[in-house]
MARBA-3410 file (N, C-alpha, C, O; in Angstrom, 1 decimal):
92
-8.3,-10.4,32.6,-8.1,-9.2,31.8,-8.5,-9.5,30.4,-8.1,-10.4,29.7 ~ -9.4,-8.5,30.1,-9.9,-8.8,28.5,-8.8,-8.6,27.3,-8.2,-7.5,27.6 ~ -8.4,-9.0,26.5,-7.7,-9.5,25.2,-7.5,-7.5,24.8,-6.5,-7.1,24.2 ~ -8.3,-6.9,25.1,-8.1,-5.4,24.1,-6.9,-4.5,25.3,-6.3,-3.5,25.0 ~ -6.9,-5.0,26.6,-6.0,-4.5,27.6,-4.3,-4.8,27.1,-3.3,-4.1,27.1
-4.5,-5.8,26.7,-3.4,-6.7,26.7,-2.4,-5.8,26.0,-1.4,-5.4,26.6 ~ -2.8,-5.4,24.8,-2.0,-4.5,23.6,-2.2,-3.2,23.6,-3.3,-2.6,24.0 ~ -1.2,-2.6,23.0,-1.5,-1.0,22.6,-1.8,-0.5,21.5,-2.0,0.6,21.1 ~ -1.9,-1.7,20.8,-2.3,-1.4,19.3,-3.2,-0.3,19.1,-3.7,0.1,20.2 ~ -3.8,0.6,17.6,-4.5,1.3,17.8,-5.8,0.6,17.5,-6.7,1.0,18.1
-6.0,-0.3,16.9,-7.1,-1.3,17.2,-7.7,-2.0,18.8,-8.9,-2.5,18.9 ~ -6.8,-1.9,19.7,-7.4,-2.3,20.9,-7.5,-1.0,21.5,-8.6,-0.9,22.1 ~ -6.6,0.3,21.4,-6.9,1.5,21.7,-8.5,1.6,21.1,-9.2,2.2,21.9 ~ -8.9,1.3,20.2,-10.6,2.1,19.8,-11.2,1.2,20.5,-11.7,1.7,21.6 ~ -11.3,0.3,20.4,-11.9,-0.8,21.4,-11.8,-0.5,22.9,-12.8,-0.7,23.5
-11.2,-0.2,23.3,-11.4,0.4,24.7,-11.7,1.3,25.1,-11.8,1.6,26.3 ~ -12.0,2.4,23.5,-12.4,3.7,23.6,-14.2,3.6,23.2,-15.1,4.6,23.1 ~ -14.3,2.6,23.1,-15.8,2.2,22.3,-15.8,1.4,23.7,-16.6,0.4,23.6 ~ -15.4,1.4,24.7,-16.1,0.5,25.7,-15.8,-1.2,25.8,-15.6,-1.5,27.0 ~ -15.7,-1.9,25.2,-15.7,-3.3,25.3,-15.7,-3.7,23.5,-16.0,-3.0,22.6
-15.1,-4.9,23.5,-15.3,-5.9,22.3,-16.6,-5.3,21.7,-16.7,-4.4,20.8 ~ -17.6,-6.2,22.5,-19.1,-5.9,22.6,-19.9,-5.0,21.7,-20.6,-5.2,20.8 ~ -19.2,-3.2,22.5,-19.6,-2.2,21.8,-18.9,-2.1,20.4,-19.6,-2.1,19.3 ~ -17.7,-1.9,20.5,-17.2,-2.1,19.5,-17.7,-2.7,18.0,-17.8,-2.0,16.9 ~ -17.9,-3.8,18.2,-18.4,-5.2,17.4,-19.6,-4.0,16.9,-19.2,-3.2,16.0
-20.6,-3.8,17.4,-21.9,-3.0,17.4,-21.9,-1.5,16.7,-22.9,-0.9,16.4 ~ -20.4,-0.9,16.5,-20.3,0.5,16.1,-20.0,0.1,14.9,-20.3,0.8,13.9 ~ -19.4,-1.0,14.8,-18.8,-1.5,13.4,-19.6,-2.0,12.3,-19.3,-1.8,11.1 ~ -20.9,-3.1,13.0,-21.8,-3.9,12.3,-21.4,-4.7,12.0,-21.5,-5.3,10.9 ~ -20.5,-5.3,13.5,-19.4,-6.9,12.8,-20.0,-7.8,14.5,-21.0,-7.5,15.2
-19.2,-8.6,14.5,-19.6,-9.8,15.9,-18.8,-9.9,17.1,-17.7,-10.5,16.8 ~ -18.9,-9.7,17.8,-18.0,-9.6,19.2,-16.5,-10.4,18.7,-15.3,-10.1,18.8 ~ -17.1,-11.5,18.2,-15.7,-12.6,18.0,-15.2,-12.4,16.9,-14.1,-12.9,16.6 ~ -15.8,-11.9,16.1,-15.0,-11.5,15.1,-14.1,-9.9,15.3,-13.5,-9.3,14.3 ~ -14.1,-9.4,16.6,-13.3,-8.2,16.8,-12.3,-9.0,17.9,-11.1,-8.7,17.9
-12.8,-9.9,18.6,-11.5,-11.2,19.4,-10.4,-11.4,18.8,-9.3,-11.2,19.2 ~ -11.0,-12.1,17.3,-10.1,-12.5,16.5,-9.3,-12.0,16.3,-8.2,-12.5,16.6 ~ -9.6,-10.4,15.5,-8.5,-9.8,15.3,-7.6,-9.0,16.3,-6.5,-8.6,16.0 ~ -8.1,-8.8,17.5,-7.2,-8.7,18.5,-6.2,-9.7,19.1,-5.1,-9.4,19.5 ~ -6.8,-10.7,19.1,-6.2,-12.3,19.5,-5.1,-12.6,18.4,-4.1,-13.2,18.6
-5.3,-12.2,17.5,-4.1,-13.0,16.4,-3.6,-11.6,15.8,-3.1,-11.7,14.6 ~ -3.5,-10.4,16.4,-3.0,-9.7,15.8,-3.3,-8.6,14.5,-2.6,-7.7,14.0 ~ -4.6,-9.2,14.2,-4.9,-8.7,12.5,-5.4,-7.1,12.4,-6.0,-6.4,13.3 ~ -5.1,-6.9,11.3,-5.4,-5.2,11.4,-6.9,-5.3,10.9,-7.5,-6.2,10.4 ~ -7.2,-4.0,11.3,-8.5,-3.5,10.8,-9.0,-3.5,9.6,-8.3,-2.9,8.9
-10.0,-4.0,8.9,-10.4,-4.1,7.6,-10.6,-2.7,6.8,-11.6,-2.0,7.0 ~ -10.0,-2.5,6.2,-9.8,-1.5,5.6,-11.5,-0.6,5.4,-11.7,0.6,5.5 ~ -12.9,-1.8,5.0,-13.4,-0.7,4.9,-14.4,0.2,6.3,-15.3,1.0,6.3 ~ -13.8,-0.2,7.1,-14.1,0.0,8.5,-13.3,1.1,9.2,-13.7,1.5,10.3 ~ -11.9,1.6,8.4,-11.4,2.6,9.0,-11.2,3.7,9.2,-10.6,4.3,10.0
-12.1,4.1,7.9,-12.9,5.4,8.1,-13.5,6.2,9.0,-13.5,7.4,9.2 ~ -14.4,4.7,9.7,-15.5,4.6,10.4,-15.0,4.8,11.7,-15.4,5.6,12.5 ~ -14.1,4.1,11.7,-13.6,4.1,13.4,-13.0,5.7,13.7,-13.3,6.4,14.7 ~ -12.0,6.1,12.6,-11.6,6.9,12.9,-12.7,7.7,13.6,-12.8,7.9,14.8 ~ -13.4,8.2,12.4,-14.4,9.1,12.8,-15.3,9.1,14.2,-15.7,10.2,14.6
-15.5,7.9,15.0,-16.3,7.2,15.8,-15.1,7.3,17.3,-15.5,7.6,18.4 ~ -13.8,7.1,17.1,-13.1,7.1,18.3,-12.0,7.7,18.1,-11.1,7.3,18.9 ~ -11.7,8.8,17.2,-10.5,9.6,16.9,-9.2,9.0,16.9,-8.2,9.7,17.1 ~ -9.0,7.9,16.7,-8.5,7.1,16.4,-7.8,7.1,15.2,-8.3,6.4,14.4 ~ -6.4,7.9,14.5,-6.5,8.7,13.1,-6.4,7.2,12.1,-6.0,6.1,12.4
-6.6,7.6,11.0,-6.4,6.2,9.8,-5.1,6.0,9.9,-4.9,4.8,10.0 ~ -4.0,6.8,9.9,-2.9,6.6,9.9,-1.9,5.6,11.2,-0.9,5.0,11.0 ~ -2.5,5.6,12.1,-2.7,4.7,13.2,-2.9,3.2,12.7,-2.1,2.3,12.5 ~ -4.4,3.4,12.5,-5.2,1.8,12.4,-4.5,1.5,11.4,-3.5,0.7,11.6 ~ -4.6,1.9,10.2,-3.8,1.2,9.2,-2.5,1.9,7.9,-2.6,2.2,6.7
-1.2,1.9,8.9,-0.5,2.8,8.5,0.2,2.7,6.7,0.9,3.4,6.0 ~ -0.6,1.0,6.6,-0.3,0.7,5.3,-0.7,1.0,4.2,-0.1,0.9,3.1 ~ -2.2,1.4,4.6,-3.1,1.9,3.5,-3.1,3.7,3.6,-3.3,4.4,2.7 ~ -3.0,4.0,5.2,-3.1,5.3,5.6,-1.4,5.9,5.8,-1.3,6.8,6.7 ~ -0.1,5.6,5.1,0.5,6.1,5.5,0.8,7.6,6.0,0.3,8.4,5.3
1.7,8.3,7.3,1.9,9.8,7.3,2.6,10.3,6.6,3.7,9.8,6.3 ~ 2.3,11.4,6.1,2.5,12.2,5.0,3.5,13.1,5.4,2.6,13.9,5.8 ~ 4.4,13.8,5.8,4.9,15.3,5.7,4.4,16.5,4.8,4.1,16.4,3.6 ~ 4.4,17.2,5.4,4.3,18.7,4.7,5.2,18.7,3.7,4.9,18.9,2.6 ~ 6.5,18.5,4.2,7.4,18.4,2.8,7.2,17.4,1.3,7.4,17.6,0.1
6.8,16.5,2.0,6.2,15.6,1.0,5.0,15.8,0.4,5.0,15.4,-0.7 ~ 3.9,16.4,0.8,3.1,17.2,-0.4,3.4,18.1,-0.8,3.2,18.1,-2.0 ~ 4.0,19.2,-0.4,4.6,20.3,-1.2,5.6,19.6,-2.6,5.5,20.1,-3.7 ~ 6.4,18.3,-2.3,7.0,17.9,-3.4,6.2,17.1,-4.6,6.6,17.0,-5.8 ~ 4.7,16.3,-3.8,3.6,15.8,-5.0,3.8,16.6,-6.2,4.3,17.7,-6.1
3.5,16.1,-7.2,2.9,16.7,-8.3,1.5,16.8,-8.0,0.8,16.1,-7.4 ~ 1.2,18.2,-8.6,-0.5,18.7,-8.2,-0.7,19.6,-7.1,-1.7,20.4,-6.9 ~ 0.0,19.5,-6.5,0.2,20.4,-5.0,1.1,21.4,-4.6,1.8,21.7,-3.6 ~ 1.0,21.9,-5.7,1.7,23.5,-5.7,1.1,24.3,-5.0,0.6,25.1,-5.8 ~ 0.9,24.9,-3.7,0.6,25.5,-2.8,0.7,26.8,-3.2,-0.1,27.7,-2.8
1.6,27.0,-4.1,1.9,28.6,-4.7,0.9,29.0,-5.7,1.0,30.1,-6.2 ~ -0.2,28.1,-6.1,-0.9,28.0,-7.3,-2.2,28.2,-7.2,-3.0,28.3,-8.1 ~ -2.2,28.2,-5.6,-3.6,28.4,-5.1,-3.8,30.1,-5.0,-3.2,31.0,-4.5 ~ -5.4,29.9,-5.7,-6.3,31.3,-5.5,-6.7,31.5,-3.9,-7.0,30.7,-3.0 ~ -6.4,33.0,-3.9,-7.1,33.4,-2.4,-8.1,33.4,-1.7,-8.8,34.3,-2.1
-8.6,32.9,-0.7,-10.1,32.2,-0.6,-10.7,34.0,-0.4,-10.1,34.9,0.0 ~ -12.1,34.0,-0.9,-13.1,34.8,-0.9,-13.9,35.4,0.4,-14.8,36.2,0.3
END
């Protein structure tokens, strides 16, 4: 059983959604063993790659890297500064 079965991570989830290591490695522009690696030991996704995947295996950023991508609430942008919802012009 290949190393991306093993885990549920959302890193082995795109990887299995991309087909194999292999593919994967090839959607990314990185090396089969260097997507081993980071399955094998655990490591998250390189941040500037998670754009990519998302986009590539619907995979959301918030998933792959919930550190950089944390989830947001609704409540919690309505409370941002800048995000006054009430402030917004009526679209045309």
């Amino acid at each position: 059983m290949a190393v991306e079965h093993k885990s549920d991570s959302a890193l082995a989830r795109a990887v299995r959604i991309a087909g194999s290591q292999s593919a994967f490695a090839r959607l990314i522009g990185r090396a089969q063993q260097t997507v081993y690696d980071w399955l094998s030991n655990d490591k998250p996704l390189p941040a500037e790659h998670v754009l990519n995947v998302e986009a590539r295996t619907g995979i959301s950023r918030h998933e792959l890297r919930p550190d950089l991508y944390p989830q947001v609430s609704a409540a919690e942008v309505r409370r941002s500064p800048g995000h006054d919802l009430g402030d917004m012009e009526p679209a045309r």
